[in-house]
C-alpha positions in Angstrom: 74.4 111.4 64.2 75.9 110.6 60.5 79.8 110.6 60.7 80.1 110.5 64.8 81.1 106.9 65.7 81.6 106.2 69.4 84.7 106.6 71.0 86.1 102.4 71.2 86.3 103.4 75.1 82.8 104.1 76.0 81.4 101.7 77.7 84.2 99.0 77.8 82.8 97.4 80.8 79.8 96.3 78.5 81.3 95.5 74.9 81.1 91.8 74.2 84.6 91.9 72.6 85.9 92.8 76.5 83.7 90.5 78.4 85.2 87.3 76.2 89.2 88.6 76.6 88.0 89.1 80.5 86.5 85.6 81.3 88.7 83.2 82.4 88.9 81.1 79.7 90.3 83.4 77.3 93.9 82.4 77.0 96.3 85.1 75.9 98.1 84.1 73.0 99.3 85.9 69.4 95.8 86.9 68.3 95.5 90.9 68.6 92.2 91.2 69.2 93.2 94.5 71.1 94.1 96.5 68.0 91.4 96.0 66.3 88.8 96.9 68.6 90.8 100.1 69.5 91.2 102.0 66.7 94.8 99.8 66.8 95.3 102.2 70.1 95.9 99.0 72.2 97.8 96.2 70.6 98.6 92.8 72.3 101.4 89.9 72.2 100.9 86.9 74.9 99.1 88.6 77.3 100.9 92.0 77.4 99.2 95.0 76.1 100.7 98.0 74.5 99.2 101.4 74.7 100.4 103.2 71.4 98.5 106.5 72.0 98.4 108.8 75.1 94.9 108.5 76.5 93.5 110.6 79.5 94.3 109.5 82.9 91.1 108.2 83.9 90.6 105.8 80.5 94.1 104.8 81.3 93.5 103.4 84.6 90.0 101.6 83.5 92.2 100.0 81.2 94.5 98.9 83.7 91.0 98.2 86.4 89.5 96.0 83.5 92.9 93.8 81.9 94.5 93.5 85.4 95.3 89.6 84.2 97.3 91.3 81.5 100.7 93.3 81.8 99.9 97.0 80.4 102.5 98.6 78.8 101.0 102.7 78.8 102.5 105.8 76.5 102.8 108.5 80.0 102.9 112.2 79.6 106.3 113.1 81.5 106.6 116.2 83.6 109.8 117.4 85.7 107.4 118.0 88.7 107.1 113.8 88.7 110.9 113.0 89.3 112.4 113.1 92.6 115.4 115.1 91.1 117.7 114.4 94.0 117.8 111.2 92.9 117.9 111.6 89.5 120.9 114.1 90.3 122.8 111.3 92.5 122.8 109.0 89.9 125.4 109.0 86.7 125.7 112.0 84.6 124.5 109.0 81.7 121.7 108.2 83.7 121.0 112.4 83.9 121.6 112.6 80.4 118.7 110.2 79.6 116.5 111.8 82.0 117.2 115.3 80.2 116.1 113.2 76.5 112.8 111.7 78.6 111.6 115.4 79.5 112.9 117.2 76.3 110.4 114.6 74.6 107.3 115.5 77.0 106.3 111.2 77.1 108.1 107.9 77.3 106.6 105.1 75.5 107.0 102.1 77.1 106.3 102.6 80.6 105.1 99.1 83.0 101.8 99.6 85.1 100.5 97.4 87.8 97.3 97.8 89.3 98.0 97.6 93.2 95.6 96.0 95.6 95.0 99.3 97.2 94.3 101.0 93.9 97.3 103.2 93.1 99.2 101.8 90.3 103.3 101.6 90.5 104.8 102.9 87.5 108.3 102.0 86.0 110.0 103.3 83.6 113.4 102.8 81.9 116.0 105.2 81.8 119.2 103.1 80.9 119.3 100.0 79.1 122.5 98.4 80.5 125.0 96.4 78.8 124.4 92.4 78.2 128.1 91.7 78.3 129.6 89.6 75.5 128.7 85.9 74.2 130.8 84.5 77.6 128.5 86.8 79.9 131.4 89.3 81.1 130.5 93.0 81.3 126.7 93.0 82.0 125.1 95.9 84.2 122.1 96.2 84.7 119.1 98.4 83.3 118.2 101.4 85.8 114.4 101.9 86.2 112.4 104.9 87.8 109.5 104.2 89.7 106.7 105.9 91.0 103.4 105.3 92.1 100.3 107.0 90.5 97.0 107.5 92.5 93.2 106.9 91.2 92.9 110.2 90.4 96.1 110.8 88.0 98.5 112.2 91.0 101.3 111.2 91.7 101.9 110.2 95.1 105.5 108.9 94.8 107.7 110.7 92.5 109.8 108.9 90.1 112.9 108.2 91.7 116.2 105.5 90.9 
């Protein structure tokens, strides 16, 4: 059909662009070959990948099946049923704060994905950035992740939790 061009993740498995970034004598490096292959929905810096659009579940984790050599940074759809909120509730009224900002938004951005060897992938996201102290290195706490671990079929099987 005129005007209907094929969605960039049909067929992933088979493009040619995938097979060379896939083989292992592609070296990561500067060159974001991601972006323009994706409709600049993936983009790429020294073998980390950035997801800059929400994508279905299922397209999300081929992604994640097909660049496992690569750290994949996904945009997640956010739900209050996905947080263990005792321990959200435990934690500082800063940290609760955030988490009130992360749902009032419906997504976070920037959230790390690993493929596990069973298949599930652990999720972690950032909820507090913490302070990096001054130029003698007093002062610095660290950042306070969630993590959770999504199933194959886009449930979660461990809630978020600190």
């Amino acid at each position: 059909m005129i005007g209907m061009e094929k969605a960039w993740y049909i067929d992933l498995e088979k493009q040619e662009w995938v097979k060379r970034i896939t083989a292992p004598s592609f070296k990561p490096d500067n060159e974001d070959v991601f972006e323009q292959y994706t409709d600049g929905t993936l983009h790429n810096y020294y073998g980390t990948i950035w997801q800059r659009k929400i994508l279905p579940w299922n397209i999300t984790y081929r992604l994640l099946k097909i660049f496992n050599r690569f750290r994949l940074h996904i945009m997640f759809p956010i739900k209050k049923e996905m947080f263990d909120l005792k321990s959200i509730t435990e934690s500082t009224v800063s940290v609760s704060s955030k988490f009130e900002d992360i749902l009032a938004k419906g997504y976070v951005n920037d959230v790390h994905s690993e493929l596990m060897p069973d298949g599930n992938v652990m999720l972690e996201l950032l909820v507090e950035e913490g302070d990096h102290g001054d130029e003698d290195g007093f002062g610095v706490e660290p950042d306070i992740w969630a993590n959770g671990i999504m199933g194959k079929d886009g449930k979660m099987l461990k809630l978020f939790g600190i």
